[in-house]
C-alpha positions in Angstrom: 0.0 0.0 0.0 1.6 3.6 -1.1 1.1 6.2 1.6 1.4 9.8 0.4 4.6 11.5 1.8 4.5 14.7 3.8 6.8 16.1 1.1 4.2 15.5 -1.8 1.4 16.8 -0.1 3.6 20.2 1.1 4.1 20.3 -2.7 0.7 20.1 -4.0 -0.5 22.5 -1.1 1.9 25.3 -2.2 1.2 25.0 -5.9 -2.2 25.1 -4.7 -1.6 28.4 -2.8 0.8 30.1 -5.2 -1.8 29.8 -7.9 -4.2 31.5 -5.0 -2.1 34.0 -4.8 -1.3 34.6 -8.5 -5.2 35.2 -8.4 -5.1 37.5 -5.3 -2.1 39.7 -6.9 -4.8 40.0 -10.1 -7.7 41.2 -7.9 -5.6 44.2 -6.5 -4.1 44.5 -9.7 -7.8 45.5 -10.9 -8.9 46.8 -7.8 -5.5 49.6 -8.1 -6.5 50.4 -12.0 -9.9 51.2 -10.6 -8.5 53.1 -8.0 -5.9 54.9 -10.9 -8.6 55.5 -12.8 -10.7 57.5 -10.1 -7.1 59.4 -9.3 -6.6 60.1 -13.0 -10.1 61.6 -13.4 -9.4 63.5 -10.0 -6.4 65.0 -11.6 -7.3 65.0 -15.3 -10.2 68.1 -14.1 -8.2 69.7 -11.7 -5.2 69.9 -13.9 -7.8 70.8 -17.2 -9.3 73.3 -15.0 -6.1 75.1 -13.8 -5.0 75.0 -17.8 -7.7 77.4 -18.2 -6.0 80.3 -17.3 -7.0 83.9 -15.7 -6.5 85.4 -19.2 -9.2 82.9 -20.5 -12.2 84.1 -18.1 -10.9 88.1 -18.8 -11.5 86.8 -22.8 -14.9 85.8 -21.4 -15.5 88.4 -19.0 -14.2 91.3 -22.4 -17.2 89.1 -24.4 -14.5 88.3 -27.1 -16.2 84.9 -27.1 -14.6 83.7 -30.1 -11.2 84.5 -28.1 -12.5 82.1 -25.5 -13.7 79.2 -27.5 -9.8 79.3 -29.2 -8.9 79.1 -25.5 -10.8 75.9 -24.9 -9.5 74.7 -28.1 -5.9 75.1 -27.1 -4.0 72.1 -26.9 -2.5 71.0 -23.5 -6.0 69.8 -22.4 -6.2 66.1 -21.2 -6.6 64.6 -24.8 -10.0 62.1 -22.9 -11.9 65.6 -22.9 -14.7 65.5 -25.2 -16.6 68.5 -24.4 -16.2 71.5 -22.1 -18.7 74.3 -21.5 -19.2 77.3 -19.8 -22.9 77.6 -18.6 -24.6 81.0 -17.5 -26.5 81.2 -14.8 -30.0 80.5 -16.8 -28.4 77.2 -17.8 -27.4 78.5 -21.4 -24.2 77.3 -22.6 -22.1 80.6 -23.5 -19.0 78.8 -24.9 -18.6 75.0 -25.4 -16.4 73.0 -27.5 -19.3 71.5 -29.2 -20.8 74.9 -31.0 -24.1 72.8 -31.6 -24.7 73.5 -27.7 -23.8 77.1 -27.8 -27.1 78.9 -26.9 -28.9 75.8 -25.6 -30.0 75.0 -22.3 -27.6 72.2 -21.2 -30.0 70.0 -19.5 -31.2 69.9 -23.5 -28.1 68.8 -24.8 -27.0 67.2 -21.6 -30.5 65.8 -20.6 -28.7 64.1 -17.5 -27.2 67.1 -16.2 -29.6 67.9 -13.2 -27.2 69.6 -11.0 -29.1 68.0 -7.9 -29.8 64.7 -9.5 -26.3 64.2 -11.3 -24.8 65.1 -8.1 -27.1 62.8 -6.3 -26.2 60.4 -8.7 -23.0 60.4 -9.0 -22.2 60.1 -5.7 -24.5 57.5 -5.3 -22.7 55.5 -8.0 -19.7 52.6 -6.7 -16.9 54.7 -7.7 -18.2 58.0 -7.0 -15.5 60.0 -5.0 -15.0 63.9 -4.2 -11.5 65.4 -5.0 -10.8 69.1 -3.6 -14.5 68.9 -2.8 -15.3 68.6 -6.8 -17.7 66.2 -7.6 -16.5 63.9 -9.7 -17.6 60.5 -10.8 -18.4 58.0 -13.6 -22.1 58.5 -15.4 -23.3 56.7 -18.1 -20.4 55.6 -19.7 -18.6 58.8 -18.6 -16.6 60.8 -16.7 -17.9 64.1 -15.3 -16.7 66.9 -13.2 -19.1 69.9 -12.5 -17.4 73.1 -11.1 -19.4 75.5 -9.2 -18.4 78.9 -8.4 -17.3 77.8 -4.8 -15.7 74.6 -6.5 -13.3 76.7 -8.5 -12.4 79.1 -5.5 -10.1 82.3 -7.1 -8.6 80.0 -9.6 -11.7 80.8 -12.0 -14.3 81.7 -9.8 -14.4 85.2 -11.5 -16.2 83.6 -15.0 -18.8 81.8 -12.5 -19.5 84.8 -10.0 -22.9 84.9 -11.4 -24.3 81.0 -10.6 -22.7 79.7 -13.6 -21.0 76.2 -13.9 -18.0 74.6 -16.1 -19.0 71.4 -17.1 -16.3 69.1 -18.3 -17.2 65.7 -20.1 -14.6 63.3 -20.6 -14.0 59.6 -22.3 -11.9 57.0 -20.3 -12.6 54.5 -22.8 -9.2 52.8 -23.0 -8.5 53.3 -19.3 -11.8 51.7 -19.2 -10.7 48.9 -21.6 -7.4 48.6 -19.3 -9.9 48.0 -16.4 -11.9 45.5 -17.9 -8.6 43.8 -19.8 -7.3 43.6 -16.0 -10.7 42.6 -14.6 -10.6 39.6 -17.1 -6.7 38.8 -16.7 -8.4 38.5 -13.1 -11.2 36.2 -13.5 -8.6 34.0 -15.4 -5.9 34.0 -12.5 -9.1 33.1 -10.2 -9.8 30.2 -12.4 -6.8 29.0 -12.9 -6.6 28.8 -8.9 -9.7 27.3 -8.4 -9.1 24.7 -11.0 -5.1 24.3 -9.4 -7.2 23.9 -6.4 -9.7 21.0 -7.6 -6.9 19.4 -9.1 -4.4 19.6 -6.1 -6.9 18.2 -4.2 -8.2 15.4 -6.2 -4.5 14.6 -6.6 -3.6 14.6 -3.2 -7.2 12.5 -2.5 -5.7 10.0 -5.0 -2.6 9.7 -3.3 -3.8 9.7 0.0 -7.0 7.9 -0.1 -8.0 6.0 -3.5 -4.3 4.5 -3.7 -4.2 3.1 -0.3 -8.2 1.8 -0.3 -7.3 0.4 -3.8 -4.2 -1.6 -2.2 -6.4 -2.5 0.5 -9.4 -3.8 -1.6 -6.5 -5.8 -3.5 -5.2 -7.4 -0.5 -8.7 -8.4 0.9 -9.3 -10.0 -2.2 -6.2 -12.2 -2.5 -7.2 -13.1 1.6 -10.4 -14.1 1.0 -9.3 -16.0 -2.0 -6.8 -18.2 0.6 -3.4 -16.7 -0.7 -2.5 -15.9 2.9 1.0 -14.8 2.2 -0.2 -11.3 0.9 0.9 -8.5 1.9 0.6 -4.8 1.5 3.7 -2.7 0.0 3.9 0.3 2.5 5.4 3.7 1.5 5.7 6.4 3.5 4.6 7.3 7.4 1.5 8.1 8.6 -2.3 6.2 9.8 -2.6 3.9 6.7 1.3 3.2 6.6 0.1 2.0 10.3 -3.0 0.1 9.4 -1.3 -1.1 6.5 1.5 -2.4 8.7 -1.0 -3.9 11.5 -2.7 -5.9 8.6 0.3 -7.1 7.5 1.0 -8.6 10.6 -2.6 -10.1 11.4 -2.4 -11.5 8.2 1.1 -13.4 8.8 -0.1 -14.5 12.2 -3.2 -15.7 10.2 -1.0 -17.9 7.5 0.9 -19.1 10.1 -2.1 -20.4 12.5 -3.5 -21.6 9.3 -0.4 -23.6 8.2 -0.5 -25.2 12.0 -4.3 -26.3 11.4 -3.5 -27.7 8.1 -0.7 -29.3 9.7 -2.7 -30.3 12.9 -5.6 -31.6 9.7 -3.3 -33.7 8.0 -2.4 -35.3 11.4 -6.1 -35.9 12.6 -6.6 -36.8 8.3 -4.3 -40.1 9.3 -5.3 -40.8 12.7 -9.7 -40.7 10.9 -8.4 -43.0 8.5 -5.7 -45.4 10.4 -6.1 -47.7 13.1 -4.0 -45.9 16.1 -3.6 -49.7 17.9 -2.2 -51.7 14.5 -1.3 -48.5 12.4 -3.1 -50.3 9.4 -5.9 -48.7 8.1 -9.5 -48.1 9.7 -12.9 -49.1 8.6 -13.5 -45.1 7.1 -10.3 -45.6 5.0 -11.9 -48.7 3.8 -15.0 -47.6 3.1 -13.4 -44.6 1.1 -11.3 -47.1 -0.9 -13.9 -49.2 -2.0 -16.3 -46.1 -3.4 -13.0 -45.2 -5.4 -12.6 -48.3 -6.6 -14.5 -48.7 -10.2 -16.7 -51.8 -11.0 -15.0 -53.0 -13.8 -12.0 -53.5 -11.4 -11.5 -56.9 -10.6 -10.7 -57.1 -6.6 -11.3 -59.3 -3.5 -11.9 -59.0 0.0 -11.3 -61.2 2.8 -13.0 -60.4 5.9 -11.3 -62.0 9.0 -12.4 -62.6 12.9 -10.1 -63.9 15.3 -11.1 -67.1 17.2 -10.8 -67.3 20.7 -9.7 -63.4 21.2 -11.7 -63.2 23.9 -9.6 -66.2 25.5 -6.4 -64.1 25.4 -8.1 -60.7 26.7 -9.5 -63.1 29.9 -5.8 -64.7 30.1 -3.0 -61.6 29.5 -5.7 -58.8 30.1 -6.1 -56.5 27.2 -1.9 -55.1 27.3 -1.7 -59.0 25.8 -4.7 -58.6 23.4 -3.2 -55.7 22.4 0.4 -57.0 21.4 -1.5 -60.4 19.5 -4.0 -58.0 17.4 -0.5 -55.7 16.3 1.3 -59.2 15.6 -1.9 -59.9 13.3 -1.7 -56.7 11.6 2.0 -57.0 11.0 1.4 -61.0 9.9 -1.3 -60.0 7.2 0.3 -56.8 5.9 3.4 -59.3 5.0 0.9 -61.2 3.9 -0.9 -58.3 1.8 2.3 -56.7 0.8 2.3 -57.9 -2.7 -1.5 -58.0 -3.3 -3.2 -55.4 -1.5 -4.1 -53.3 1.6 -4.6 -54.6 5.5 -7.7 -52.7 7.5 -8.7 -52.9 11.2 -12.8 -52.8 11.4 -12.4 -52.8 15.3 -12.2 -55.6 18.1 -10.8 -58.3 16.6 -11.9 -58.1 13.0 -9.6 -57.4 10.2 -10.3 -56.9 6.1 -7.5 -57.9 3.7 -8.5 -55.9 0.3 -6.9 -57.7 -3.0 -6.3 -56.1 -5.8 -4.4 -58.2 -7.8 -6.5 -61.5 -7.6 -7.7 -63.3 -10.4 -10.5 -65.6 -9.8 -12.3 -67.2 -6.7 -9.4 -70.0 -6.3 -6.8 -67.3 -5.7 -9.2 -65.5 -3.6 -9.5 -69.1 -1.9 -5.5 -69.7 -1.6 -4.8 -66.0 -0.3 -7.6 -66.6 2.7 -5.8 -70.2 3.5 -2.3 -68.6 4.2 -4.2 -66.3 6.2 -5.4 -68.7 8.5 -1.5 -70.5 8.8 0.0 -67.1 9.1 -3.0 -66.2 12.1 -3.0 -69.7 13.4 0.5 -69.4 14.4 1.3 -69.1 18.1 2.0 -65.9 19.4 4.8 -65.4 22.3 3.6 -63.3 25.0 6.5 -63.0 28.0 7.7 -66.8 28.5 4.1 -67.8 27.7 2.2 -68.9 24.2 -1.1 -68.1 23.1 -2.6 -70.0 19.7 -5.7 -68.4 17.6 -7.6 -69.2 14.6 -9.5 -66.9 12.0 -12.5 -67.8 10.5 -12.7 -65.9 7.1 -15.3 -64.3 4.8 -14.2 -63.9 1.1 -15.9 -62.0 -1.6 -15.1 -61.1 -5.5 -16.1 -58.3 -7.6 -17.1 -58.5 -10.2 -18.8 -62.1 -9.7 -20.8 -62.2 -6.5 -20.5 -58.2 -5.8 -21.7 -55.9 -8.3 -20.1 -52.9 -6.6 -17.0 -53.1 -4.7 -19.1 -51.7 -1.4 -21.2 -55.1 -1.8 -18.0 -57.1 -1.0 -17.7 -56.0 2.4 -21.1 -57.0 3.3 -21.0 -59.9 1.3 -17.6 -61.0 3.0 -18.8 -60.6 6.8 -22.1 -63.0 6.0 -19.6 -65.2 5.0 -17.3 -65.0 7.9 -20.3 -65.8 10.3 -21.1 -68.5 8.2 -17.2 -70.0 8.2 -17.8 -68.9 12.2 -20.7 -71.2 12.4 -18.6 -74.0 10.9 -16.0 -74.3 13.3 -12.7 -72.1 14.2 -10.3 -72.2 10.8 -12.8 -71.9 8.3 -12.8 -70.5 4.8 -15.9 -69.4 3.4 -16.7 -67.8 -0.5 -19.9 -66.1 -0.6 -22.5 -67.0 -2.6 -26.3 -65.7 -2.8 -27.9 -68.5 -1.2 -26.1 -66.9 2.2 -27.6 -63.0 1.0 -31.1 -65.0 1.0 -30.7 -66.8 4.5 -29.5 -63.6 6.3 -32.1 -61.5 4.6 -35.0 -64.3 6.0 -33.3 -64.2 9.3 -33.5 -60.1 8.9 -37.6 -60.6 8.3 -37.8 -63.5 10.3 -36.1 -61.3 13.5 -39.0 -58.8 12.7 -42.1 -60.9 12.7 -40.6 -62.6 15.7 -40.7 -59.5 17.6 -44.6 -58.9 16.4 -45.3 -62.3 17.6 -44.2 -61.9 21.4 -45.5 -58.4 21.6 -49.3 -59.7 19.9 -48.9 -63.2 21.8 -48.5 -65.1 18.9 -46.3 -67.9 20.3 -48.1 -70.9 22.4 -46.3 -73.6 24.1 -47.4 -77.9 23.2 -46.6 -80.8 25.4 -44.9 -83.7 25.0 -44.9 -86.1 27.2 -43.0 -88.6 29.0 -43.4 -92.0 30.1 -42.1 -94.2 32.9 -40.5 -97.4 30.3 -41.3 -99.9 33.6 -45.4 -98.9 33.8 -46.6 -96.5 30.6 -47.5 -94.2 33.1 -46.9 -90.5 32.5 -44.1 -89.0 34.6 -43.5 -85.8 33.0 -44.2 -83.5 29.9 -41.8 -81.1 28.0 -43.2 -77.4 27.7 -41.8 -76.9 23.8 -42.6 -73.2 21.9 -44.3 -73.1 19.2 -45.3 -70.5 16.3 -48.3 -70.9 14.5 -49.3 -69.1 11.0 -52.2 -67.8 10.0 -53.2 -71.0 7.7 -52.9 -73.5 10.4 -49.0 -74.5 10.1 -46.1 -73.7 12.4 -42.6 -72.5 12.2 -40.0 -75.1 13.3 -38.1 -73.5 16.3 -34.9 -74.7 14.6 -35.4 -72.2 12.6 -36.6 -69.2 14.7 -34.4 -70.4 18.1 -31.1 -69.3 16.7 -32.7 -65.9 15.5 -34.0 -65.4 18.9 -30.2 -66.1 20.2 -28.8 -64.1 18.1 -31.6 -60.8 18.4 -31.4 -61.0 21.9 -35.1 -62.4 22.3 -34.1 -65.7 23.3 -34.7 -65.0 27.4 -38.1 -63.3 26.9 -39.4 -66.4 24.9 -37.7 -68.4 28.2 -40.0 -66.4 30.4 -42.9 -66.5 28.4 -42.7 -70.4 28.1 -41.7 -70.6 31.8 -44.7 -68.7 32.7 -47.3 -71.0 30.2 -45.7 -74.4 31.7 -46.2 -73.6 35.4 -49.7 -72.7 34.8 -50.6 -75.6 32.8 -48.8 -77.8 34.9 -50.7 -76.8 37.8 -53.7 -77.2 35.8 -53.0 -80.7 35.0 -52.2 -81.2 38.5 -55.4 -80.1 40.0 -57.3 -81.9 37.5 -55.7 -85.5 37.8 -55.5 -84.7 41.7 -51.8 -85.7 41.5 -48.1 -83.7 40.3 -47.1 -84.5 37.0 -43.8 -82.8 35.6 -42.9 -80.6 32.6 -40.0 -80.7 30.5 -37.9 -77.5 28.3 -34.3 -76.1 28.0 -33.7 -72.7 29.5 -31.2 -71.0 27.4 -27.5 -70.6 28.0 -28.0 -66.9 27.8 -31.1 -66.9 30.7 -28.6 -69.2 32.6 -26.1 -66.6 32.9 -28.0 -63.7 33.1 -28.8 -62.4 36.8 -32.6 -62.7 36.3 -32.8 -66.3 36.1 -33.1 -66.9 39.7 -35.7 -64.1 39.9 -37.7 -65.3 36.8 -38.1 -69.0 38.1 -39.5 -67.7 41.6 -41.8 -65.5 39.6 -43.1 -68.0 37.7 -43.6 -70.3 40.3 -45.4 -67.8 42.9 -47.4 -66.4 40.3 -49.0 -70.0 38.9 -49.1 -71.4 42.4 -47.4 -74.4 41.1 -44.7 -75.8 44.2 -40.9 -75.9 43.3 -40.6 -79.5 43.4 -43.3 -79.7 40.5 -40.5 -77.8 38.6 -37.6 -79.0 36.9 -35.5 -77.2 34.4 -33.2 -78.6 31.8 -29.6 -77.4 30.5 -27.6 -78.3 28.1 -23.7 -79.0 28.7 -22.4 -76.5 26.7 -24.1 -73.4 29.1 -22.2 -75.5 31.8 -18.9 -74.4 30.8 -18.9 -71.0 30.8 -18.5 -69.4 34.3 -18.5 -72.4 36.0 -18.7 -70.7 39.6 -21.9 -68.5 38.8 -23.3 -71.4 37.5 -23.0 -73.7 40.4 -24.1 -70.6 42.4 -27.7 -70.5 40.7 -28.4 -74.5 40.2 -28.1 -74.1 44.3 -30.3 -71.0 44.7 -32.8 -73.3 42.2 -32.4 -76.0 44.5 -32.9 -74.0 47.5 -36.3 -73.7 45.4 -36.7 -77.3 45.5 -36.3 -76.9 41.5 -34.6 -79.7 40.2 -32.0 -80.0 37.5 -31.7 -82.0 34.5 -28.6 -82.3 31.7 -29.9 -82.1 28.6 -28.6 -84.1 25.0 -25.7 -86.0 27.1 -23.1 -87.2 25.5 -23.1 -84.5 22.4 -21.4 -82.1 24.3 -18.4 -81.2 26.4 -19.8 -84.7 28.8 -17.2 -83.8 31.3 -17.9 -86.3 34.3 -17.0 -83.9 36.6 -20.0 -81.5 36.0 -21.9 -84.3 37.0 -20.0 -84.5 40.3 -20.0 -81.2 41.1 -23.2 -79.7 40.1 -26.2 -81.3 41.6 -28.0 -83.0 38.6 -31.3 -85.1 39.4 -31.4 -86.2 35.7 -30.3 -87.3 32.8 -31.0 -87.4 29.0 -29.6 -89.6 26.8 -29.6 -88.0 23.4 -31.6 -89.6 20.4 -28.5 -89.8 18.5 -27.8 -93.0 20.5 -31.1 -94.0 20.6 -31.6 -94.0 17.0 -28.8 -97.0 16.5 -30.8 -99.1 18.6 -31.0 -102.4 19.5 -28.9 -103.2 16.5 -26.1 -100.9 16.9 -23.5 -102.1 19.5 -21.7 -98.8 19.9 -25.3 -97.1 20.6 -26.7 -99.7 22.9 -23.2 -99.7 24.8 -23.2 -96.2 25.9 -26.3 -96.5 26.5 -26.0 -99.0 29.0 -23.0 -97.1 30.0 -24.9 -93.8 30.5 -27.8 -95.7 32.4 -25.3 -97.6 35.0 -23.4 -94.6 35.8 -26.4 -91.8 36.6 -27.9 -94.8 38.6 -25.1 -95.3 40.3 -25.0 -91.3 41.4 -28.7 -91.4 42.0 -30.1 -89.4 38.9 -32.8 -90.4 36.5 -31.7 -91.1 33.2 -34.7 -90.2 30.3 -33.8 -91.6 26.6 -35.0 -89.2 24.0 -36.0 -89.9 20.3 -38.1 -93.5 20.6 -39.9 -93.6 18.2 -40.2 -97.5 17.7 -41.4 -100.5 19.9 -38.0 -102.1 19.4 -36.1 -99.0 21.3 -38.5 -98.7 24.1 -38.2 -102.4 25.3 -34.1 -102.1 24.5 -34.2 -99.4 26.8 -36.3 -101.0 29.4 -33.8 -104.0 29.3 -30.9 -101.8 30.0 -32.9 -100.5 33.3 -33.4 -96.9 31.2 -36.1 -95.0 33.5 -38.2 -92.6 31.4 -38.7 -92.1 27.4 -39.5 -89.9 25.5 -40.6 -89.3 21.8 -43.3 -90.0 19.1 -43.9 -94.0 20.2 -45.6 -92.4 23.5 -46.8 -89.0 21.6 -46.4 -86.3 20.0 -46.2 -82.8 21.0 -49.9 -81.3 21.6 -51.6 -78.5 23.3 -52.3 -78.0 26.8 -55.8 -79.3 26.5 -54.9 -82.9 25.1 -52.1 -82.7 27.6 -54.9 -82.5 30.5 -56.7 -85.0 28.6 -54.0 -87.6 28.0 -53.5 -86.7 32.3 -57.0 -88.1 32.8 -56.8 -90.9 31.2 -53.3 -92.1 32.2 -55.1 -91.8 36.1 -57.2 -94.5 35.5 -54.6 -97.5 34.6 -53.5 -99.0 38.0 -50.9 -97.8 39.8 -47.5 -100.1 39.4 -45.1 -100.1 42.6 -42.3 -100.6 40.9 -42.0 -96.9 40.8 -42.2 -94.8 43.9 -41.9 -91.1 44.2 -43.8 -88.4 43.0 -43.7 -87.6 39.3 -41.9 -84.6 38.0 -42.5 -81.7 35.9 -40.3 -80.3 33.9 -39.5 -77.3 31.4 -37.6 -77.4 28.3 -37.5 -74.2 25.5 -37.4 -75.8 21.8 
């Protein structure tokens, strides 16, 4: 920004006031000729006057007129006089220069010449003035002096004695001209000022104001525009050499707070777009990738979830967990270094993109050396920790239209290779898109049918092998549709698990199957049991304890009519809380009952520690007999061990004559399946109550029969 200097506007100022004064000097230039003029006149008549010597008025006074009139002619007279006359006292004109007034009256010839009114008149005039006391002034274009005897005093007062005047008419013309020639010459030097003025001004306005707002204008426009390292050129001193200076300033401190925040950006750039744990990229970078990534491209993805993470957190605590998940990363970006890009969803969940594969067997190949390179063991300390990684794989183009689709495509099937066992490699295809999209709709209408009380429960029941007497019935959930057929709960159970509905269907089945039960009861005047799983996640949860009091207080049904049914895999988990609420339960007088022995974990030692009252032989050894060996052995095996420890042992799954009486040989206690009936609603269950009272009581079973609750 140019500031003007003090120097340049000293400069303007005095060109500016020399031209004023050029003007000024004019003005009294014109206001002196006026003033000359008015002294010339003055002394023009005066000196005419005295030029008209005594000798001149004797010619008068002798009447040698003519004498006179060569007098006035004489030469010596101011050469401006254009008429002189000598007027009697009657106003005649005696003797004049101009012999066409000779005789006249002079107010004929001179019509002006009032002696009252053209003294009136001329002193009333601007540049009327009195010299010697003669009145003298400028009238009409002229200049005129009227002498009066007592004007003229001795000098030629003699000619006059009788009241008559000397009138003297002269023509300034040129000093007139001079005047007006000088007037001019001073309008001009007043222009010239005014206009050295204007300009001066303007120029120093320019310099001092329009230049500097123009620089400023300029550097606001290249701020707003981001080019922060603008700045303004400053000239001079003074308050916008200040402001411009200030600004200057502001605006480096600006660019370089700005630089830090882009630098600061760029940093918080990475860290939105990289893991911070692995240093591999995050599931936002990913997800950018893939929209930049065209469909014609052909890529792969390989989604990837550590098994047994959670083991490792529970084992080193999470400083462990964190060094295997960086050992992971660093294992698949080896892994990935040649073929594509490593990404950290979150948890333990990881996504190797492939660029460079070819078809669904390399796809296959690159997710098998991930599982070696995962499955590995990992050193913590002294100590060694193994995992496994069940991956998802997806290819675009082929089962992906989009590259976005892989990544959901990929995790359906990683909890697909998930639900196959630890290790697993899974390609998707569409039928696994179909069965997550029914599960989707499936987990919706599931959640209308609990809230509109859709769901019932059936019986099945189950029958003492010694007698055919009914011991017990199994409370199973069912879901009816609208034309009369149900929904098998293998399909719906696992949705329920995995949307978190699984303990409200316990409860609501818990709650049907006391009140039946009690129904039943009061009806065949004698306890008769129930039998359903309650769910590994009800198990564990703090409300199961709660829930079975609730249940059994609010159908009036006694805790020793109730028996509820686990399966050994909820057994494992949390082993301590577990033992904790079978012996709250039994505190209820609730019994407990292992479910699908032998399938499981079948460690013997849950059977010593927890307090189990009975036992259920799966129907995948029932199904073998009598012919199979192998089934009918562990059968037998099964039987003679729970007797031996006191339990009941129930064989599920007999469905033929030939099983039932196998079972009864080997001693087998209850069972259970579609040879004694099938599952039916609480109605036929009363029913089938009634008429199982009237067959005869056999001793060789004593003890009351038991009720117990399974969910299906």
């Amino acid at each position: 920004m140019r500031v003007v200097p003090t120097r340049v506007v000293i400069a303007v100022l005095g060109a500016v006031m020399g031209a004023v004064a050029v003007a000024a000097g004019q003005w009294g230039a014109y206001q002196g000729a006026l003033e000359r003029n008015l002294d010339n006149a003055s002394e023009m008549v005066l000196r005419d006057a005295g030029r008209l010597s005594r000798a001149s008025w004797d010619a008068y006074q002798s009447g040698d007129l003519a004498s006179l009139e060569q007098r006035f002619a004489i030469s010596g007279l101011d050469r401006n006089l254009t008429a002189l006359a000598l007027v009697e006292s009657d106003g005649r004109v005696s003797v004049s220069t101009r012999f066409a007034w000779k005789g006249r009256f002079l107010q004929d010839v001179v019509p002006h010449l009032d002696r009252a009114a053209v003294t009136t008149a001329l002193k009333a005039r601007k540049h009327t003035l009195q010299v010697s006391d003669v009145p003298v002034g400028r009238h009409d274009g002229r200049w005129i002096a009227v002498f009066e005897p007592a004007d003229l005093k001795e000098t030629v007062a003699q000619p006059l004695a009788q009241g008559g005047l000397l009138y003297m008419e002269y023509d300034l013309a040129r000093e007139d001209a001079e005047a007006a020639s000088v007037a001019r010459s001073t309008l001009g030097a007043l222009v010239v000022a005014l206009i050295a003025f204007v300009v001066g001004t303007l120029a120093v306005m320019h310099v001092a104001l329009v230049t500097p707002l123009a620089s400023l204008a300029t550097f606001a426009r290249r701020v707003a525009r981001g080019e922060l390292d603008a700045r303004l050129e400053m000239v001079g001193e003074g308050e916008f050499a200040t402001l411009g200076a200030s600004l200057n300033n502001m605006a480096a401190r600006i660019d370089d707070t700005v630089t830090a925040l882009r630098t600061r950006e760029a940093e918080l750039e990475k860290l939105v777009h990289a893991d911070v744990l692995t240093n591999v990229g995050n599931r936002a970078a990913l997800v950018e990738h893939l929209e930049g990534i065209g469909p014609e491209r052909r890529v792969g993805l390989l989604f990837i979830d550590l098994d047994r993470f959670k083991q490792v957190n529970d084992t080193f605590g999470h400083a462990g967990g964190d060094h295997v998940l960086r050992e992971v990363a660093a294992r698949l970006c080896r892994i990935a270094a040649d073929t594509g890009r490593v990404y950290r969803l979150g948890g333990d969940e990881f996504v190797l993109l492939a660029e460079a594969v070819s078809s669904e067997d390399a796809l296959v190949a690159l997710a098998d050396a991930v599982t070696d390179a995962v499955g590995r063991p990992y050193t913590f300390g002294r100590r060694h920790v193994w995992l496994g990684a069940s991956v998802g794989a997806s290819l675009c183009p082929g089962d992906a239209d989009w590259p976005g689709d892989m990544l959901r495509n990929a995790d359906i099937a990683m909890h697909a290779a998930k639900g196959s066992g630890t290790g697993q490699v899974r390609l998707f295809h569409k039928d696994l898109l179909l069965e997550v999209q029914d599960r989707a709709r499936m987990d919706v209408d599931l959640r209308a049918a609990l809230a509109n009380g859709v769901l019932t429960v059936h019986y099945q029941p189950l029958v003492r092998l010694s007698d055919g007497r009914i011991e017990a019935f199994e409370a199973l959930v069912r879901w009816p549709l609208p034309d009369g057929r149900y929904i098998s709960p293998v399909q719906f159970i696992p949705v329920a698990e995995q949307a978190g509905l699984i303990v409200e269907i316990d409860r609501f089945v818990m709650g049907r199957a006391c009140r039946d039960a009690r129904a039943w009861n009061e009806a065949a005047g004698r306890t008769v049991r129930v039998c359903v799983n309650v769910s590994a996640a009800h198990l564990r949860s703090a409300d199961i304890v709660a829930d079975v009091r609730a249940a059994l207080a609010e159908s009036g049904l006694p805790g020793e009519g109730l028996e509820v049914e686990l399966t050994e895999s909820s057994l494992v988990h949390d082993v301590d809380a577990v033992q904790r609420t079978l012996l709250a339960l039994a505190a209820m007088r609730v019994a407990t009952v292992i479910d699908d022995f032998g399938t499981g974990y079948s460690s013997l030692a849950y059977l010593k520690r927890f307090q189990v009252s009975a036992v259920k032989i799966d129907r995948s050894f029932v199904m073998g007999l009598p012919g199979d060996a192998n089934d009918r052995a562990i059968c037998a095996a099964v039987v003679g061990m729970g007797h031996a420890m006191g339990m009941h042992i129930v064989a599920e799954g007999v469905e033929e004559v030939a099983q039932r009486e196998e079972l009864r040989a080997l001693r087998c206690d209850v069972g259970q399946g579609w040879l004694f009936g099938r599952p039916m609603p609480a109605e036929a269950a009363i029913q089938r109550v009634l008429e199982d009272g009237e067959r005869p009581h056999s001793p060789a079973k004593e003890g009351a029969p038991r009720v117990e609750i399974a969910v299906r």
